[in-house]
C-alpha positions in Angstrom: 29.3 28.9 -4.7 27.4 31.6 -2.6 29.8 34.4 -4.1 29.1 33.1 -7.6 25.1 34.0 -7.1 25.9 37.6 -6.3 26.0 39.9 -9.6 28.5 42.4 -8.5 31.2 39.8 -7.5 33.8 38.9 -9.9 33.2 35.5 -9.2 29.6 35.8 -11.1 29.2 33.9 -14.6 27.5 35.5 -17.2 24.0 34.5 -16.4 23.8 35.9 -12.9 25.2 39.3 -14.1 22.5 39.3 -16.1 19.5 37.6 -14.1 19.9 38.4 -10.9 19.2 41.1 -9.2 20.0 40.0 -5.4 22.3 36.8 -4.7 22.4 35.0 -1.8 23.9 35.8 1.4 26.4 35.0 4.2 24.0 33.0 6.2 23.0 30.7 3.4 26.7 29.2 3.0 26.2 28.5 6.3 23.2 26.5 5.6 25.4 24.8 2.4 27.4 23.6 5.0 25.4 22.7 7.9 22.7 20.6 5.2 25.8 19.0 3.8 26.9 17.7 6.5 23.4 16.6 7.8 23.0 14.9 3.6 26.4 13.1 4.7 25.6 11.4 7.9 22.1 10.9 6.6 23.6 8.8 3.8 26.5 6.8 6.2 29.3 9.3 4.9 31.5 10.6 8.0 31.9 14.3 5.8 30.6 16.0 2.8 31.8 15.8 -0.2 30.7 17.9 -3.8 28.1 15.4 -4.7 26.1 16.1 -1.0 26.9 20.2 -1.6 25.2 19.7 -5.3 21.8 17.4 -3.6 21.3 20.1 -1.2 22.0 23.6 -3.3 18.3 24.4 -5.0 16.4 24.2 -1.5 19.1 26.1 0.3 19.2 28.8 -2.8 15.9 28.7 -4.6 14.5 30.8 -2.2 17.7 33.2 -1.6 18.1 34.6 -4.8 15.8 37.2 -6.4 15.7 37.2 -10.5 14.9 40.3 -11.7 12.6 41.3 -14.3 14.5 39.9 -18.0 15.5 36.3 -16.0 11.0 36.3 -15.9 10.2 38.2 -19.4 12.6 35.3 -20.8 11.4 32.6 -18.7 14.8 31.7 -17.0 14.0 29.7 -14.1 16.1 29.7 -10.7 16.5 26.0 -11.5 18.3 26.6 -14.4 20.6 29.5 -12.8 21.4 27.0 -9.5 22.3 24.9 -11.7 24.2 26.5 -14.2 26.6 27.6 -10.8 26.9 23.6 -10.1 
């Protein structure tokens, strides 16, 4: 999911190649993990599963990706971006 938010990697849809300018890095899949587990336990799971990576992906990413200047001009949200990755 992490690659998908950086434009040059072939992983990235459409929308991040073209409003992003600077996706996240290597330390926030560690945080996709570590918050995923912590959403599991906090819920009585024993591991994560998709739906705890999904509940915990715009505060670990919201602030980890930079939109650049057309995502703002055309009022694309990093909302709508997280969520078009999920």
């Amino acid at each position: 999911m992490v690659a998908k938010t950086r434009p040059d990697s072939n992983f990235a849809p459409d929308d991040v190649k073209k409003y992003i300018s600077w996706g996240a890095g290597p330390r926030a899949s560690q945080f996709l993990v570590l918050a995923a587990k912590c959403h599991a336990a906090i819920n009585g799971k024993y591991s994560p599963d998709i739906e705890d990576v999904k509940a915990i992906s715009y505060p670990i990413l919201r602030h980890r990706i930079v939109r650049n200047y057309k995502a703002e001009a055309e009022g694309m949200s990093l909302e709508k971006l997280i969520y078009s990755l999920l």
